[in-house]
Structure formats: C-alpha cells, structure tokens
C-alpha positions in Angstrom: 35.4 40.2 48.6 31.7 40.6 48.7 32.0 43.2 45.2 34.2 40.5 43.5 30.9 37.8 43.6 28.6 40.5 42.9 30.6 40.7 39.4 31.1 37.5 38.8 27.3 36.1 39.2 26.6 39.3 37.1 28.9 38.4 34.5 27.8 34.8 34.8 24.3 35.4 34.3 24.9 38.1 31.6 27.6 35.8 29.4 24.8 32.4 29.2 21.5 33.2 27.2 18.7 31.6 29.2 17.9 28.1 27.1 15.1 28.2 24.9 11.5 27.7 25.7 9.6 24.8 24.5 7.0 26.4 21.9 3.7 25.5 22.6 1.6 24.2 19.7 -2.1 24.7 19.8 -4.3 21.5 18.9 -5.7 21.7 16.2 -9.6 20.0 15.9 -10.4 18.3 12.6 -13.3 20.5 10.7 -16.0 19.2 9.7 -15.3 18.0 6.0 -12.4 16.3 7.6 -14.2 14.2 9.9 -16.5 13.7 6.5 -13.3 12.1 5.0 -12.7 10.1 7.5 -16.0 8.6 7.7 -16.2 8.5 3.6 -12.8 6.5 3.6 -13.2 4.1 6.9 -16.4 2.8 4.5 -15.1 -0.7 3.7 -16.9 -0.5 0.2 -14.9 2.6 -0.8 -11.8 1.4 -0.2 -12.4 -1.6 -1.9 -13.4 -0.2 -4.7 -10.5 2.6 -4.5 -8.1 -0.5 -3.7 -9.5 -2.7 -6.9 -9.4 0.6 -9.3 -5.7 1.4 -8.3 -5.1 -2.3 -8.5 -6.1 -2.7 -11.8 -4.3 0.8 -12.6 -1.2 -1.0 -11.4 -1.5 -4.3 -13.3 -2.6 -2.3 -16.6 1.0 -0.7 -16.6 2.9 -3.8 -15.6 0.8 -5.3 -18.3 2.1 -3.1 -20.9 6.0 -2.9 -19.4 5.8 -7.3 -19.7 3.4 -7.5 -22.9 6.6 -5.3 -24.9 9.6 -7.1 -23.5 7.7 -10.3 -25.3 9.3 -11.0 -29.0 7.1 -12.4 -31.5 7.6 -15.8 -32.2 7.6 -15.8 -36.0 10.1 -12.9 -36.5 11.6 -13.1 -39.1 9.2 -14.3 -41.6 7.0 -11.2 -40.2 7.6 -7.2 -41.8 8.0 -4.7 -39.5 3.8 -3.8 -39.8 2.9 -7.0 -38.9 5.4 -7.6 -35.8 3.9 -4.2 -34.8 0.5 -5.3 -34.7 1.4 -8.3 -33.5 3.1 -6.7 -30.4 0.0 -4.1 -29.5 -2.3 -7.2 -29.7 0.3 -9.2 -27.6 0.7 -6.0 -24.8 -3.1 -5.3 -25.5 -4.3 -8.6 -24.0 -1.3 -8.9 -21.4 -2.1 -5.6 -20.1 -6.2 -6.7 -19.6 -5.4 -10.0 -18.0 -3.2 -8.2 -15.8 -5.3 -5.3 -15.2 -8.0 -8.1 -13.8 -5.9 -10.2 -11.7 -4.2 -7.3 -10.0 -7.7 -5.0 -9.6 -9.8 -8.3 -8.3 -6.8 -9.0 -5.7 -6.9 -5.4 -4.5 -10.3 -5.9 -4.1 -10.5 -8.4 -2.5 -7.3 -8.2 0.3 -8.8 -4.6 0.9 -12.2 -5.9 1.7 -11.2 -8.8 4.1 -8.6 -6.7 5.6 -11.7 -4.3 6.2 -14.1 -6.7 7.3 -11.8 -8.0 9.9 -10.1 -5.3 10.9 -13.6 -3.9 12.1 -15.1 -6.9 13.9 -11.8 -7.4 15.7 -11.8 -3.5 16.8 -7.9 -3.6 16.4 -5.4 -2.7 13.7 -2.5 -5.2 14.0 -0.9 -7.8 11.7 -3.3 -10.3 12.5 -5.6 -8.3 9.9 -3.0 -8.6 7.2 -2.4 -12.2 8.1 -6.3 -13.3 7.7 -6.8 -11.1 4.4 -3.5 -12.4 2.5 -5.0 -15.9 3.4 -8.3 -15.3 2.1 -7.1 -13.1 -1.2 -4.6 -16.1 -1.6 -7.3 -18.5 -1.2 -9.8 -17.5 -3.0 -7.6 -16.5 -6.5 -6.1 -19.4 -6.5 -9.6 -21.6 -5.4 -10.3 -22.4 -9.0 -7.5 -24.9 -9.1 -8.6 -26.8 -6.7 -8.0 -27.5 -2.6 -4.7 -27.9 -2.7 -4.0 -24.8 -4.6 -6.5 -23.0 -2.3 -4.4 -24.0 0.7 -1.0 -23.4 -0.7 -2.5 -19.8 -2.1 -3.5 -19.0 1.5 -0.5 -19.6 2.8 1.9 -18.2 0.6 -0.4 -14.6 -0.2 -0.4 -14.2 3.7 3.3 -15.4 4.5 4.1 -12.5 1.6 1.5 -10.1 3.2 3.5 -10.3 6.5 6.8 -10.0 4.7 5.7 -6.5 3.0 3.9 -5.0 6.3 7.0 -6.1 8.3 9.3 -4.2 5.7 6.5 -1.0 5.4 6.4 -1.5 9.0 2.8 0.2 9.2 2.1 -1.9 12.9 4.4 -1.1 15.5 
C-alpha cells in the first residue's frame, strides 16, 4: 500500500509542469535627456505654441478639403482657366482664414488649460472645462456679451464631450 502512493505522488508531481513564474521587470529610471523633455514640454509656452502651429496645420488642410468642394458662382459663363483660378484663390483664402481661427484656438485652449492645470496642481476635467470656456469666450468675444457667454458655454460643453469620448481623465 505504502509503494502504490509513492507512485502515484511521483507520477502526480511528474505529469503537472510547475506554473509559471511571474517575470520580474527591472525599473527602468528616465535618463537625463528624458527628464529634459519633460521639463521642455510641461513649459506652458511650448505647448502653446506647439498646440497653435499644429492647429493651424489642421485648419490649413481643412481649409483646402472645404475651399475645393466650393463651385464658382458664375460657371458657366467662366472657361475652364478662369474657374481654375478662381477656385485656387477661393481654397487659397479659405485655407488662411482657417489656418488662423484653428491655430489661435489651439493656442489659446492649450494655454488656459496650462495655466490652470498648474495653479490647481491637478489634472482632471475641471481644466478642460475652464479652458473650453475661456477659448469659447474669448473667439467669440468680438460679437459681443451675449456671444461671449453662449461661446463659453458651448466650447466647454464640447470640450467635455471630446475628453469624455478620449477619456484621458479617469
């Protein structure tokens, strides 16, 4: 009886392989250009700048994909030359207007999302919330209060809306 268990806790431990080991991962330390990086990009001035050049790199395509899909008014009393030209002036200007709006709102929601983001010493949606106001306000300031208000309101409502659906603050 006692040689039958011997076999069988032999064969037991013989037929399972033991279960894998966690692996152990070393931590790796940031070098020093990293930390550099860091430091470079957590500037509030860069990365409003950075944010108002890629904005404006954004609205100079859009500008162009809109400015074609526009038909001349006058079409056919124009020859194919002229509704050419006409066209490149039409996308030309459509991509500039839209090169400024979108870089000077990049700007500006990168800045104030900066700025606040820093005094606050958090990084939640409140940030998001305060910027979209003031980028909302502030474009659409020209037009008067009213506008102001209703800018403020509807940039940040849409600023929640898109870091709800990126979900970049748990």
């Amino acid at each position: 009886m006692s040689s039958n268990g011997d076999t069988e806790s032999q064969s037991a431990s013989s037929g399972t392989p033991d279960p894998p080991k966690p692996t152990i991962e070393h931590i790796h330390l940031p070098t020093i250009e990293e930390i550099r990086g860091q430091d470079i990009w957590n500037n509030c001035a860069v990365r409003s700048v950075v944010s108002g050049v890629m904005g404006g790199g954004l609205g100079l395509l859009m500008g162009l994909f809109f400015g074609a899909l526009e038909n001349p008014l006058f079409q056919e009393e124009m020859t194919a030359r002229q509704q050419i030209a006409f066209q490149a002036k039409q996308m030309a200007q459509r991509s500039w207007s839209s090169c400024k709006a979108f870089a000077v709102m990049g700007l500006i929601f990168s800045a104030s999302e900066c700025i606040v983001e820093k005094a606050r010493a958090k990084h939640d949606i409140t940030n998001t919330v305060v910027a979209g106001c003031t980028t909302g306000g502030a474009i659409s300031a020209r037009a008067g209060p009213r506008a102001a208000c209703a800018g403020c309101a509807g940039f940040a409502a849409f600023s929640v809306v898109i870091e709800k659906f990126m979900e970049r603050h748990s």
